[in-house]
mmCIF file of the C-alpha atoms, coordinates in Angstrom:
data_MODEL
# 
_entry.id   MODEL 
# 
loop_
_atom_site.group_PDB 
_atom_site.id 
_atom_site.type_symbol 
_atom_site.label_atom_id 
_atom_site.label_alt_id 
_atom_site.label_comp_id 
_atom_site.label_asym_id 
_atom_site.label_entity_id 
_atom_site.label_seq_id 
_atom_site.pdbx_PDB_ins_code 
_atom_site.Cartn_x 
_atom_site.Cartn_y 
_atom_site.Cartn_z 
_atom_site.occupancy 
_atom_site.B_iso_or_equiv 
_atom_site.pdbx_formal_charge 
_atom_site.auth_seq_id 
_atom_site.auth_comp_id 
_atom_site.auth_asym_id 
_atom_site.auth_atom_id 
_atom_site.pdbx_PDB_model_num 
ATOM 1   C CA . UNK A 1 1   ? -33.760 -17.718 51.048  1.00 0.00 ? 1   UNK A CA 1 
ATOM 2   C CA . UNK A 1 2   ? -34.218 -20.210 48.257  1.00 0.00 ? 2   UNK A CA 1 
ATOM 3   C CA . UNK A 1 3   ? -31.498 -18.533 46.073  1.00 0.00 ? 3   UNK A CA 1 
ATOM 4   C CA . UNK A 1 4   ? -28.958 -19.424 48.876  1.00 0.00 ? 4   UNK A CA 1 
ATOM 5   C CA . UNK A 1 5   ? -30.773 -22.506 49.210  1.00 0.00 ? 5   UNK A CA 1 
ATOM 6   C CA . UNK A 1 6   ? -30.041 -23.267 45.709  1.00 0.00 ? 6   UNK A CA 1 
ATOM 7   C CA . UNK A 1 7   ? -26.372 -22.252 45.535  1.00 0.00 ? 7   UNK A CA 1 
ATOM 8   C CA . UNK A 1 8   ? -25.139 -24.051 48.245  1.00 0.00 ? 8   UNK A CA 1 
ATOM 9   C CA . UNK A 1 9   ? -26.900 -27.326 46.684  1.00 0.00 ? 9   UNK A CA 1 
ATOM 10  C CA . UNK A 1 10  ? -25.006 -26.407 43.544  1.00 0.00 ? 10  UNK A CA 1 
ATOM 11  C CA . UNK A 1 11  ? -22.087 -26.164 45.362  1.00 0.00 ? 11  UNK A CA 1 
ATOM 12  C CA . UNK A 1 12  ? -22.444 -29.637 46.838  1.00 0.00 ? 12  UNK A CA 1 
ATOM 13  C CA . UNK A 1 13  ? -23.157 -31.018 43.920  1.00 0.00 ? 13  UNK A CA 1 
ATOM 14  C CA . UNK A 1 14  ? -20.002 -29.311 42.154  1.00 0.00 ? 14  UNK A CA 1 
ATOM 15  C CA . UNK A 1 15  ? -17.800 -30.610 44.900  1.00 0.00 ? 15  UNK A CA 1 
ATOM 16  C CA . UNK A 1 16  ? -19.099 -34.292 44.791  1.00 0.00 ? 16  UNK A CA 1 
ATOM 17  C CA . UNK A 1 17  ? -18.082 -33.990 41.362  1.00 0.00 ? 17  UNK A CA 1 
ATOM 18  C CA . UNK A 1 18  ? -15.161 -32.691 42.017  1.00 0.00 ? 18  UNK A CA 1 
ATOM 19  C CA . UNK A 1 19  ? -14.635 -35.517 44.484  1.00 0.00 ? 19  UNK A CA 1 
ATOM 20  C CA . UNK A 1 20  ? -15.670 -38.386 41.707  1.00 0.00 ? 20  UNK A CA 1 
ATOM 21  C CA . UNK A 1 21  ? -12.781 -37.050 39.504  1.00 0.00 ? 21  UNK A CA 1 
ATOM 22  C CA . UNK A 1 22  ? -10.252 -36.591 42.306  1.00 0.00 ? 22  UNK A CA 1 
ATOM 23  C CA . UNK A 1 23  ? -11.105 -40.521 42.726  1.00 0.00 ? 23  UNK A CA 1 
ATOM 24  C CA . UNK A 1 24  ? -10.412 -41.164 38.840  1.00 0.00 ? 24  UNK A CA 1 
ATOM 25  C CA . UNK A 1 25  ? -7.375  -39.506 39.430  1.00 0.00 ? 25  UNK A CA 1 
ATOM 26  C CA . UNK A 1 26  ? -7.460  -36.551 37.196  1.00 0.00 ? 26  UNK A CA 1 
ATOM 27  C CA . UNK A 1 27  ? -6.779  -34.087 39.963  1.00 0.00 ? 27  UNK A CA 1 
ATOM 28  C CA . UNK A 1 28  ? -5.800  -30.793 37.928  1.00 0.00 ? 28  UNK A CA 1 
ATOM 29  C CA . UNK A 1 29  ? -9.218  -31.280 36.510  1.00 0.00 ? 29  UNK A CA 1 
ATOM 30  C CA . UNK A 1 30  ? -10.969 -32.083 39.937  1.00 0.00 ? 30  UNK A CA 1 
ATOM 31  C CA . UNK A 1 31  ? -9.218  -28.835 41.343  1.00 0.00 ? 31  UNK A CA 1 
ATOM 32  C CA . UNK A 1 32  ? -10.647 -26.734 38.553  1.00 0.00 ? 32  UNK A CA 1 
ATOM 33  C CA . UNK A 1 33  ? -14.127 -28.314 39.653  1.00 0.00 ? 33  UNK A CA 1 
ATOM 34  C CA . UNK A 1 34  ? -13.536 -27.615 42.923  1.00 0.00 ? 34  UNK A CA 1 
ATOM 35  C CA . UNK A 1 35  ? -12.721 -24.060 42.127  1.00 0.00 ? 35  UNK A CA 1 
ATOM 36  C CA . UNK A 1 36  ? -15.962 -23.779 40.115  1.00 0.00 ? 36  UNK A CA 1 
ATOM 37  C CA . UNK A 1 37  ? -18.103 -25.259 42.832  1.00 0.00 ? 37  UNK A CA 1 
ATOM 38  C CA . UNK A 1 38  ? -16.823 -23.097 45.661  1.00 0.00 ? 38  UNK A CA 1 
ATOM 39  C CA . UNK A 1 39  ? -18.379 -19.575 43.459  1.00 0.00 ? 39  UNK A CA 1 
ATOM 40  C CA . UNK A 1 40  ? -21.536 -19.904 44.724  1.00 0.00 ? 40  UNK A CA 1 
ATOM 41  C CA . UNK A 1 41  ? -21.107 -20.838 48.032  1.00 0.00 ? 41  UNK A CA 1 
ATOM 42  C CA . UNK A 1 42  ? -19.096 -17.515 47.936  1.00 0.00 ? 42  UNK A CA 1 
ATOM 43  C CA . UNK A 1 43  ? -21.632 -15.135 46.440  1.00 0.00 ? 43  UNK A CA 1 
ATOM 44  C CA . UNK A 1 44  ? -24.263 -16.169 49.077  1.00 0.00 ? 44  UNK A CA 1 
ATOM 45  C CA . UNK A 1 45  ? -21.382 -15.514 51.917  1.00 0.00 ? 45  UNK A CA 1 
ATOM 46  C CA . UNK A 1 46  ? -20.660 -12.151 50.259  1.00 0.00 ? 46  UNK A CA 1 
ATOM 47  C CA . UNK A 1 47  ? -24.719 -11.167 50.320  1.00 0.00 ? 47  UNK A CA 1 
ATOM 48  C CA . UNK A 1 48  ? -24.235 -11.203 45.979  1.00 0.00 ? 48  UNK A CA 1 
ATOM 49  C CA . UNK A 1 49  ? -27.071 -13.688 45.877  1.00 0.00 ? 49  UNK A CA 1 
ATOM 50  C CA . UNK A 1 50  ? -29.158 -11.775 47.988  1.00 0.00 ? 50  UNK A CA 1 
ATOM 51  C CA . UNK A 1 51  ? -28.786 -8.235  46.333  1.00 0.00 ? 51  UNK A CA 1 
ATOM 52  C CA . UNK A 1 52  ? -29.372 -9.920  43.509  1.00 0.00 ? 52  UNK A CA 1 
ATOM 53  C CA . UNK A 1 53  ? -32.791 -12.020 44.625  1.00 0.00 ? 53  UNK A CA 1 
ATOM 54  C CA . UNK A 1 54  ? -33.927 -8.442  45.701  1.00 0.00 ? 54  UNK A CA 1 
ATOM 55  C CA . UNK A 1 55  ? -32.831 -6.687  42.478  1.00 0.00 ? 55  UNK A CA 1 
ATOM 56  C CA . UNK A 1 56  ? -34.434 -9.798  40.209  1.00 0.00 ? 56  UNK A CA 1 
ATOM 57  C CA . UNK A 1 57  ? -38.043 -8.897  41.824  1.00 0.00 ? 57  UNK A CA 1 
ATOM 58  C CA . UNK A 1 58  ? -37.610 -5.394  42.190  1.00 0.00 ? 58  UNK A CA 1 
ATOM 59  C CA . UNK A 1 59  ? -40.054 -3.261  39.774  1.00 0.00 ? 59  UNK A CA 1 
ATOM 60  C CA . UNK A 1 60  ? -38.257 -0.126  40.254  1.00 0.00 ? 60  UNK A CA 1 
ATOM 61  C CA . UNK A 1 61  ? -34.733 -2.056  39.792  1.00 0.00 ? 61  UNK A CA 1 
ATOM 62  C CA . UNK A 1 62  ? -36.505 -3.373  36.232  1.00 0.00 ? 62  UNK A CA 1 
ATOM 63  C CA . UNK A 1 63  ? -37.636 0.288   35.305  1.00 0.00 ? 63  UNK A CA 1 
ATOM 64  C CA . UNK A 1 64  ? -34.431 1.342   35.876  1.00 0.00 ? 64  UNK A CA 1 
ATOM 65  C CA . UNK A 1 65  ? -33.399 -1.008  33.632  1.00 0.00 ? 65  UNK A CA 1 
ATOM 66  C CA . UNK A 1 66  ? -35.124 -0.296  30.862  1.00 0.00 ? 66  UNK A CA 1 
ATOM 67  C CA . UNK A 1 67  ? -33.953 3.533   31.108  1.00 0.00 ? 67  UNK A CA 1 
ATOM 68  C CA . UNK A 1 68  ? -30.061 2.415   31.130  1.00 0.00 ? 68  UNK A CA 1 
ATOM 69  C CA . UNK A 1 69  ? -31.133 0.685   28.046  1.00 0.00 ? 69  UNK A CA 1 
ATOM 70  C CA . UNK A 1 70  ? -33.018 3.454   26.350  1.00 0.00 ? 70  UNK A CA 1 
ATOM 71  C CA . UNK A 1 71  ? -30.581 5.549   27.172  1.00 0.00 ? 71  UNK A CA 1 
ATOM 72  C CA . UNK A 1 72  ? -28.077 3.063   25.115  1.00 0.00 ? 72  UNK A CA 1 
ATOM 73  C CA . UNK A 1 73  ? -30.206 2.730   21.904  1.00 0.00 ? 73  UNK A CA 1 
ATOM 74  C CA . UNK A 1 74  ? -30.667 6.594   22.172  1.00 0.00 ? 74  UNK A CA 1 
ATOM 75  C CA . UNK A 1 75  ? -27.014 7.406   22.549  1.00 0.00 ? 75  UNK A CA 1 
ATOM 76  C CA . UNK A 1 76  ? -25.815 4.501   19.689  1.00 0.00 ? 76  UNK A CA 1 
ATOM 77  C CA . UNK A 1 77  ? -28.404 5.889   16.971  1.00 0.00 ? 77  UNK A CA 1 
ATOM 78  C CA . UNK A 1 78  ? -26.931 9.704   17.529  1.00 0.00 ? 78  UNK A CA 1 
ATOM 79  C CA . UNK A 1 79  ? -23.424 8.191   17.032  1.00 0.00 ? 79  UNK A CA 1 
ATOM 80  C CA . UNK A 1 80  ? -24.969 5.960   13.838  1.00 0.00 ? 80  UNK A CA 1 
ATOM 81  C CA . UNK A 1 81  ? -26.197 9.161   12.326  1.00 0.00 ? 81  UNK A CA 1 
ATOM 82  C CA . UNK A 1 82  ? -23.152 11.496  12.950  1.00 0.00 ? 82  UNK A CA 1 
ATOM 83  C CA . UNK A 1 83  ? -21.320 8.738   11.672  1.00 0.00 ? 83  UNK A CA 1 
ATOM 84  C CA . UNK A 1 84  ? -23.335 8.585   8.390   1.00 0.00 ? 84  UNK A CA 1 
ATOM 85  C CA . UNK A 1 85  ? -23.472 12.201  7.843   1.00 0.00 ? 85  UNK A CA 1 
ATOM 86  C CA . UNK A 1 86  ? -20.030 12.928  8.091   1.00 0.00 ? 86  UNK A CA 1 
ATOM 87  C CA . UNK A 1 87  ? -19.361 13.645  11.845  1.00 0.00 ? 87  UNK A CA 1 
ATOM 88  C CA . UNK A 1 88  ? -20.442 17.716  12.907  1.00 0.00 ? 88  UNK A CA 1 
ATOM 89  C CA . UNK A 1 89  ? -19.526 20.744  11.360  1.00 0.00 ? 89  UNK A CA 1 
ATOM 90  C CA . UNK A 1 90  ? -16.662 21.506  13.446  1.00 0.00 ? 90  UNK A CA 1 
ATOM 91  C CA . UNK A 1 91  ? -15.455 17.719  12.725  1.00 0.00 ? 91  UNK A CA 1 
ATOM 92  C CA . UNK A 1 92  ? -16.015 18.331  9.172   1.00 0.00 ? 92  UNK A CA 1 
ATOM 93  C CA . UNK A 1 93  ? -14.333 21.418  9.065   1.00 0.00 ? 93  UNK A CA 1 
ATOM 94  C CA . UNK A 1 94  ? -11.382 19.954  10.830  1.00 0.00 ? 94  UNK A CA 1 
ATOM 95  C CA . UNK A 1 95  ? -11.287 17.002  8.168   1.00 0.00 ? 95  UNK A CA 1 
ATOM 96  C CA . UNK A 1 96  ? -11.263 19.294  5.668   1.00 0.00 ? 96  UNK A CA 1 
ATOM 97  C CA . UNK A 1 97  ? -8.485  21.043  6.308   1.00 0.00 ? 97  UNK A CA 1 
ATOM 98  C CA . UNK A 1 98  ? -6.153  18.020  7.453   1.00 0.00 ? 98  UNK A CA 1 
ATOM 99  C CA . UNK A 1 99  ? -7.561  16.799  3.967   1.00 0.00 ? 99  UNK A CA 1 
ATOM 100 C CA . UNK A 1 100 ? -5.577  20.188  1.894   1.00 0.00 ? 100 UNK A CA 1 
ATOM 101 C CA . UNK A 1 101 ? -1.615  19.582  1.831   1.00 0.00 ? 101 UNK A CA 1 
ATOM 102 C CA . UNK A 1 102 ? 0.220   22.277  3.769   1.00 0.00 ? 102 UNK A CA 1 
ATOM 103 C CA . UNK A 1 103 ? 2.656   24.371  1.631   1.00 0.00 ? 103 UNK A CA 1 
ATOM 104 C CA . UNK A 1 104 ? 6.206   24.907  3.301   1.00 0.00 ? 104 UNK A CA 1 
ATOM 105 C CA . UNK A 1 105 ? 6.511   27.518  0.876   1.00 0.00 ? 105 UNK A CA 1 
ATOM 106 C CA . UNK A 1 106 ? 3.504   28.563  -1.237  1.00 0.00 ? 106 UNK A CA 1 
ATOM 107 C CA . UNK A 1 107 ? 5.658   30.616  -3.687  1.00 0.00 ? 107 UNK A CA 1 
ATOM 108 C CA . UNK A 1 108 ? 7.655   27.833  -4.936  1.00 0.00 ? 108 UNK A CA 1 
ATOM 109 C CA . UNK A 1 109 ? 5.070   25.385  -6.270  1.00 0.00 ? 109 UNK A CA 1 
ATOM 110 C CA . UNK A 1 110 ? 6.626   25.342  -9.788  1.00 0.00 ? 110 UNK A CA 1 
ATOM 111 C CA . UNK A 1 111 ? 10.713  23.863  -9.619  1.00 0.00 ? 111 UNK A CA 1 
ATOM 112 C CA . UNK A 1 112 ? 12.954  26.287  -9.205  1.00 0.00 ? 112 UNK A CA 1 
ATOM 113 C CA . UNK A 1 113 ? 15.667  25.970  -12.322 1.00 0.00 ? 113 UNK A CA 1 
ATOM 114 C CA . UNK A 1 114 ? 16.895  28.359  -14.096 1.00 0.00 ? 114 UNK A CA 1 
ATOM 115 C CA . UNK A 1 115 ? 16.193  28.157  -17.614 1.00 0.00 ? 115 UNK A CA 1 
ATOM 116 C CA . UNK A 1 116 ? 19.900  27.496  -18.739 1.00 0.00 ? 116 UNK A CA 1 
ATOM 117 C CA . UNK A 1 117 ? 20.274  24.628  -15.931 1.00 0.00 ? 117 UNK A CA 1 
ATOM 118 C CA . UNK A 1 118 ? 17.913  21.700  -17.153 1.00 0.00 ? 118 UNK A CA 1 
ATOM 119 C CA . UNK A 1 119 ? 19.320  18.469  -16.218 1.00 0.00 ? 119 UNK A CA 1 
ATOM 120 C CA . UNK A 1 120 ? 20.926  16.318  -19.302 1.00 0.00 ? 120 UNK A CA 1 
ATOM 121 C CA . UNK A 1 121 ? 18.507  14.175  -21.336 1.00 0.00 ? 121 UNK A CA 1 
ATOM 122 C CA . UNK A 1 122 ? 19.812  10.615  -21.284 1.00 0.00 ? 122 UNK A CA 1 
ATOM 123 C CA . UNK A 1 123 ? 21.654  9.405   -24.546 1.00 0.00 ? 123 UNK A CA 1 
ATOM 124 C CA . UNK A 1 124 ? 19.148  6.843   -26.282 1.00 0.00 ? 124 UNK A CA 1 
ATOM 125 C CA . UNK A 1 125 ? 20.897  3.713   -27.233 1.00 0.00 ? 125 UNK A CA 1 
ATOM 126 C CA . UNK A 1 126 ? 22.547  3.514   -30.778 1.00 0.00 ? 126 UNK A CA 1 
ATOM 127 C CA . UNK A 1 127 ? 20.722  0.284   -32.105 1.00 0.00 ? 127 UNK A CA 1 
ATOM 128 C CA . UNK A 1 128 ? 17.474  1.513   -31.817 1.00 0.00 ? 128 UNK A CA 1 
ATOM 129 C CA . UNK A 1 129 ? 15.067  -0.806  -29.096 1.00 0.00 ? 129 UNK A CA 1 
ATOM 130 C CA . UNK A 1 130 ? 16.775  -4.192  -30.720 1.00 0.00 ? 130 UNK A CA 1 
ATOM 131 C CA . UNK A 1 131 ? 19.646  -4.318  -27.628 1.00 0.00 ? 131 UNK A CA 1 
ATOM 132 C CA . UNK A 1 132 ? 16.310  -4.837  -25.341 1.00 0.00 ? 132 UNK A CA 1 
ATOM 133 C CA . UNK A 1 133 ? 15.856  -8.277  -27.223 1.00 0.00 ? 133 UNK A CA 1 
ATOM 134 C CA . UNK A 1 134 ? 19.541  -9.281  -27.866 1.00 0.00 ? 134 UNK A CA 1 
ATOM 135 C CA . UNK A 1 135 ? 19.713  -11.109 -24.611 1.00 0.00 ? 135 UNK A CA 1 
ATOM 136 C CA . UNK A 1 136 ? 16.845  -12.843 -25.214 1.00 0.00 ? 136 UNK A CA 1 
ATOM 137 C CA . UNK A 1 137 ? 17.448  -13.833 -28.397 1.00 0.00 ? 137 UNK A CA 1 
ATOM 138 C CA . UNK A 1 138 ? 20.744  -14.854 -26.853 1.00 0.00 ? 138 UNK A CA 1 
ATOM 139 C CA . UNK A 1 139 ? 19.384  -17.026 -24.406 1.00 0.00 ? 139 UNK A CA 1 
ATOM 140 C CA . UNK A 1 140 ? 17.326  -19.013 -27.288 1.00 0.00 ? 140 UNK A CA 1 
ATOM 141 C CA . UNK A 1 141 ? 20.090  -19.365 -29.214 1.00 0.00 ? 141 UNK A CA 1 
ATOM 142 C CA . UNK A 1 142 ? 21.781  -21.064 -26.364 1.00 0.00 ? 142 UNK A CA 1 
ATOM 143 C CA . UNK A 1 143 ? 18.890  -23.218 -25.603 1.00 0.00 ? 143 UNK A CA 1 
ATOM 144 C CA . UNK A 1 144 ? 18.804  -23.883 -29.551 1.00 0.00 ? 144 UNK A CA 1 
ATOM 145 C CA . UNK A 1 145 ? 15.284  -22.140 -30.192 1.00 0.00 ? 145 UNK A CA 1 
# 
């Protein structure tokens, strides 16, 4: 009874607010109040507030509680340590062999040429490596460096 109690005063109170600013005219923000205010006048309609009064000073509800939570740390340090050791054995099997490249054709690793049939070596340029700097030295000629 004093939960409801309490909403609906919070409600009133919202909705004088919301009031105060309608007043000021700033009604988009006095509707948005409004909208705020009218939540827990709602829950207590519903029976939210009271489920919830009863769950708040419930023992059992508490204790049951706490054993969803253990239940959480439990089931997040398992996951913590298969994570650091590398997931299970049938994981880590699995990983493994995604890990090795799959051979279309095993047989072939080495290219298949014939020895008469390597491709052409490319001609090397006639001046040596100086045509690499000749446009360079071009360019500070220009600039008259």
């Amino acid at each position: 009874m004093l939960a409801e109690t309490v909403c609906s005063a919070v409600s009133a109170a919202g909705l004088g607010i919301a009031a105060v600013t309608a007043y000021r005219k700033r009604f988009l923000a006095a509707a948005r109040i409004a909208a705020y205010a009218l939540i827990p006048i709602g829950l207590v309609m519903t029976g939210v507030v009271e489920w919830l009064a009863d769950t708040a000073f419930s023992p059992t509800a508490w204790a049951g509680f706490g054993v969803l939570g253990l239940s959480w740390v439990i089931f997040m340090t398992t996951r913590a340590v298969e994570r650091r050791r590398g997931g299970t054995r049938k994981e880590r099997k699995a990983a493994r062999a995604a890990a090795q490249p799959d051979a279309v054709a095993p047989a072939a690793s080495a290219p298949s040429l014939a020895p008469g049939t390597r491709p052409a070596a490319r001609p090397k340029a006639a001046s040596g490596g100086d045509d690499d700097f000749s446009d360079i030295e071009a360019i500070l000629k220009k600039h008259g460096i």
